[in-house]
N, C-alpha and C positions, 0 to 999 in steps of 0.2 A: 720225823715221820711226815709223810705227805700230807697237804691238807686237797678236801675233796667239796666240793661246790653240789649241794643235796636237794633235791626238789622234789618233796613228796606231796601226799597229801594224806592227812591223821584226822581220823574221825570227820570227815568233810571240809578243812580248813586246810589248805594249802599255804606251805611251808617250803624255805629257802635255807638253807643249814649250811654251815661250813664245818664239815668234820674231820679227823684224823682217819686214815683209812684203815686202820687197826681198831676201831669202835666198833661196835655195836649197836642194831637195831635198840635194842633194851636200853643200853647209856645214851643213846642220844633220846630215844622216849623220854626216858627218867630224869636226867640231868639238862637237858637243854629247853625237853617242853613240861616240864614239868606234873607229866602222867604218868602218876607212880603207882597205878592200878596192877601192874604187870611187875613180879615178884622177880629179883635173883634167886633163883631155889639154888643152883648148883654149877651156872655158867657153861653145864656141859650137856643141855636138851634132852636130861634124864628123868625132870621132875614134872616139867609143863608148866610153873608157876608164870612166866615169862610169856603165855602163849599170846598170841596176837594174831590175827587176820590179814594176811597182807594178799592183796588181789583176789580176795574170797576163798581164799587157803586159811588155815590152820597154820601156823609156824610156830616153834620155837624161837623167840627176837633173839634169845643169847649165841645163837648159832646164826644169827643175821648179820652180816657185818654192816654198817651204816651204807657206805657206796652202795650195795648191793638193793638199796629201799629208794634210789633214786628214779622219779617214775613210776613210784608205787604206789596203793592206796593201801593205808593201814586204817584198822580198826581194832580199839585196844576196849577196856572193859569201860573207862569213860563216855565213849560213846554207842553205850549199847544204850543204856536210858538215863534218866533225870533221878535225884533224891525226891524231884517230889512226884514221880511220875515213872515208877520201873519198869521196865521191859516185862514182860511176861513171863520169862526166862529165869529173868532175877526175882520178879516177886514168886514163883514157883519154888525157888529153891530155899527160900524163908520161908515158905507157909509149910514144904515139904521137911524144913529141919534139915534140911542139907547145908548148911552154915554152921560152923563151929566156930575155928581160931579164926577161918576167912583168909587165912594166909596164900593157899592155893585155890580160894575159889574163882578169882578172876578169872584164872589159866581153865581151869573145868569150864565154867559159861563160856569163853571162849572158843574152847570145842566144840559146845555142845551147841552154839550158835551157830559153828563153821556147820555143823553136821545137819543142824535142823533147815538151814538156808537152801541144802543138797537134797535132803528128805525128809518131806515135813510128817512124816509118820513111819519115824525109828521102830522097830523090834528092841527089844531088851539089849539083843546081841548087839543091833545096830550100836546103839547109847555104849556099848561097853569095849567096841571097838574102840569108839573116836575119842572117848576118854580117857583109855588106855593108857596115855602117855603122862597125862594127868597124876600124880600121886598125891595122896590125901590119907594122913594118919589118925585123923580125926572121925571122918564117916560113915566108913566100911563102903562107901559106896553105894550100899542100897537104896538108900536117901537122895542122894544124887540121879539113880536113874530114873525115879519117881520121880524127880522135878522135873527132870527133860521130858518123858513121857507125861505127865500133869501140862507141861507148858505147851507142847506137841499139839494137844488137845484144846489148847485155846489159842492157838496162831490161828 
């Protein structure tokens, strides 16, 4: 397989990769920088666990292929805030109980960040579109729009 010469930039640090051109945004995330915030749910853009921001979009990385992120700016769930210092977004969705196993919540903030970046004061509906793609067996989801609308309300 070819190898491909990668020049992104992930969560504000710009990066120089040499990939395989059969990769993925997600495997070079995961395995090369080692930002494993962003889940394999399904490897086919069904589940959202995977989600990441690239040029202020929303994407599924597993349907990214790496060449494709060259030139890009990613922002994955690492670089939304600190452990000791959360985004608003994140501490919204702990105070709201929208946290369970945590498996797909990266890919949910993720959305919900691309979505509140576009409109900083979602409708129910709005939250439940951009979310949408997101699957969470744990929440029901209610939880989750109350965080984005809770967090909404203090951006």
């Amino acid at each position: 397989m070819s190898q491909h010469t990668i020049s992104l930039t992930v969560n504000g640090q710009a990066y120089t990769l040499t990939s395989a051109a059969n990769r993925t945004l997600l495997q070079l995330l995961r395995e090369d920088l080692g930002l494993t915030g962003a889940k394999d749910g399904c490897s086919e853009g069904e589940c959202g666990a995977c989600t990441v921001i690239m040029d202020g979009k929303a994407v599924n990385a597993c349907l990214v292929l790496a060449p494709q992120a060259d030139g890009r700016d990613i922002l994955t769930i690492e670089g939304v805030g600190r452990r000791d210092r959360p985004h608003p977004l994140q501490q919204a969705f702990v105070e709201q109980g929208a946290v369970q196993c945590g498996y797909c919540i990266p890919g949910a903030i993720m959305s919900a960040y691309a979505l509140l970046q576009e409109n900083a004061h979602p409708t129910d509906e709005d939250i439940r579109r951009a979310i949408a793609g997101n699957l969470c067996r744990c929440t029901g989801y209610t939880k989750i729009v109350a965080a984005v609308k809770a967090a909404a309300s203090n951006l």
